[in-house]
C-alpha positions in Angstrom: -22.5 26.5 22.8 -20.0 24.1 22.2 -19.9 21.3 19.7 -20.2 18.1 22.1 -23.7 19.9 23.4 -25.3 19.4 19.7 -28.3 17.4 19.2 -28.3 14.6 17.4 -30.9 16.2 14.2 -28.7 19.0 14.2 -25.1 16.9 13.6 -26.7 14.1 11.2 -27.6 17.2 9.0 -24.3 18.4 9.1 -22.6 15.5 8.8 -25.1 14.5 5.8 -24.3 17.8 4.4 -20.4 17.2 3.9 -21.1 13.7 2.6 -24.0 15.0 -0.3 -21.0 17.9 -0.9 -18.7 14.8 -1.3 -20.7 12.8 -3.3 -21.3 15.7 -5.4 -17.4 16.1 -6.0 -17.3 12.7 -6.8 -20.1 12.4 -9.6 -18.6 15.4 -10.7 -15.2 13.6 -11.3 -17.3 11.0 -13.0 -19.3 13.5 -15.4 -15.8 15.1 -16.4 -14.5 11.5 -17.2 -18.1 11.0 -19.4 -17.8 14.5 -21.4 -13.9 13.9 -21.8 -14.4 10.1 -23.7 -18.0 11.1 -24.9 -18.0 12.0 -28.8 -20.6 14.3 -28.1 -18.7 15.9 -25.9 -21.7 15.4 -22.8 -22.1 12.9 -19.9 -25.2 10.7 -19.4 -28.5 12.7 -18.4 -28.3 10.9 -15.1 -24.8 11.5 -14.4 -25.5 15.1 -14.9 -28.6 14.7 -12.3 -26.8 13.0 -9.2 -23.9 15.5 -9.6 -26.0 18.8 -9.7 -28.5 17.1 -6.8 -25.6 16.5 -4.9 -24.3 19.8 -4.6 -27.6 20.8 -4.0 -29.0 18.5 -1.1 -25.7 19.9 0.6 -26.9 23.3 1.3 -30.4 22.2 1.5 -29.0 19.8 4.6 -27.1 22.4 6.5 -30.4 24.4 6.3 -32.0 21.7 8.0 -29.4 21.7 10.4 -29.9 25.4 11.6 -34.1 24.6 10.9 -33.5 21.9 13.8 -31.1 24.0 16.0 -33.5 26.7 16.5 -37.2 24.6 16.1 -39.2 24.2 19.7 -39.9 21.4 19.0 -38.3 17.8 21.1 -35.6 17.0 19.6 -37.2 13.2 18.9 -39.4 15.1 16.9 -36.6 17.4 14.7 -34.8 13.6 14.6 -37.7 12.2 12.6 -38.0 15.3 10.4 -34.6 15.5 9.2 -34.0 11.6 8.9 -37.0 11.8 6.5 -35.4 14.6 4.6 -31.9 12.8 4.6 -33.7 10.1 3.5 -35.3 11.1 0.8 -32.2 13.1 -0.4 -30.1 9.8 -0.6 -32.7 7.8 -1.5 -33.2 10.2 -4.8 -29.0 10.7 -5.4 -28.8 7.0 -5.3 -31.7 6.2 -7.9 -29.9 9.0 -10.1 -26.7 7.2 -9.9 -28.3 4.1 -10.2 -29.5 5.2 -13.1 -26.4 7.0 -14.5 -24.4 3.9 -14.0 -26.9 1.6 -15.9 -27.2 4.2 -18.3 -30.7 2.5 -18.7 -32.8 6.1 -19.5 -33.0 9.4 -19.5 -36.3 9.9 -18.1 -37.0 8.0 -15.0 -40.4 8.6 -15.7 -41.3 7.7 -19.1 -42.8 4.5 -19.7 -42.5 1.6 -19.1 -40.4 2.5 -15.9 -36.6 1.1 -16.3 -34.4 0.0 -13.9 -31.3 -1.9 -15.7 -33.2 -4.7 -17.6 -35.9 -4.6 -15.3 -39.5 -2.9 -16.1 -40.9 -1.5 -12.9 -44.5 -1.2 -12.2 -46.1 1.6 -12.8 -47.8 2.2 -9.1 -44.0 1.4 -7.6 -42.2 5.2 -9.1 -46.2 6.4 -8.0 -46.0 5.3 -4.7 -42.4 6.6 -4.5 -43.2 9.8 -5.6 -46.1 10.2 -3.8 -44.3 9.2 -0.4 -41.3 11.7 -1.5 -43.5 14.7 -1.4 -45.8 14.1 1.5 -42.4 13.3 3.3 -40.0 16.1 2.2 -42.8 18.9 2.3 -44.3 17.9 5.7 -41.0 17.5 7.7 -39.8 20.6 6.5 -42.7 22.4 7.0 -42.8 20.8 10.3 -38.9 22.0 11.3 -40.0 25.4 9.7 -42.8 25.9 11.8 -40.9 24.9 14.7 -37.6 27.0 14.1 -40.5 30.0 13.5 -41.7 30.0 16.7 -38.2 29.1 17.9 -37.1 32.4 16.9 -40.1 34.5 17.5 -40.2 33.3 21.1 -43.6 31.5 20.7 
C-alpha cells in the first residue's frame, strides 16, 4: 500500500496525531517556564492537564488511525467516527489551555463553573460532558467493532 492510496479517516488521525504530540511539546515548554518562575516550584493545575492530555491524545489518535485502516466499515462512516474523536480531543486540550492561560481554576468542575471572569451555567459543562461521552465512547466503539470484524474476516 502506498501512502497516496490512504483514506481520508486514516491520515486526519495521523496527521491529528503529530499535531496533539506537538502541542504537547509545546505546553510542555510552557509548564517548564511555570515551575522555573513559580515559588512553589509547580506550574498551574491546567497547564499540567493540556500538557499530559496532549501527549496522550497522540497515541490514542494513531490508534484510531490503524482502528479506521482495518474497520469494514465505508470509509464516510470511519470519517464521522474519528472527526468526533479528534473533535472531542481538541475541543478538551483547548478548554485545558483555556483554562491554564486564564489561570481562572483548578477544577473545571467545581461550582459556579469559571471561564475567565465569566460564570458558566451549570447545564452548559453538563451538556458538554454529556455529549463528550456519548461521542468519544460510541465512535470508538463503532471503529472497534468495525476493525474487529475487519480483522476476523467477518
Amino acid at each position: 500500500m502506498d501512502i497516496e492510496s490512504l483514506n481520508q479517516s486514516v491520515s486526519l488521525a495521523i496527521i491529528f496525531s503529530g499535531v496533539f504530540l506537538w502541542v504537547g511539546m509545546l505546553t510542555g515548554v510552557w509548564k517548564y517556564y511555570q515551575i522555573r518562575h513559580s515559588e512553589q516550584a509547580r506550574a498551574h493545575y491546567y497547564v499540567d492537564i493540556a500538557h499530559r492530555s496532549s501527549l496522550l491524545y497522540a497515541p490514542a489518535s494513531l490508534t484510531l488511525a490503524v482502528l479506521a485502516f482495518f474497520s469494514v466499515w465505508a470509509e464516510g462512516l470511519n470519517l464521522i467516527f474519528v472527526l468526533i474523536n479528534l473533535f472531542f480531543f481538541s475541543f478538551s486540550i483547548l478548554s485545558y489551555v483555556l483554562h491554564g492561560w486564564l489561570k481562572d481554576t483548578s477544577n473545571q468542575f467545581k461550582q459556579p463553573h469559571q471561564m475567565g471572569r465569566w460564570h458558566l451555567p451549570k447545564w452548559m459543562l453538563s451538556s458538554a460532558m454529556i455529549f463528550l461521552v456519548i461521542g468519544e465512547l460510541g465512535a470508538t466503539a463503532g471503529l472497534l467493532l468495525g476493525a474487529i470484524m475487519g480483522l476476523n474476516g467477518l
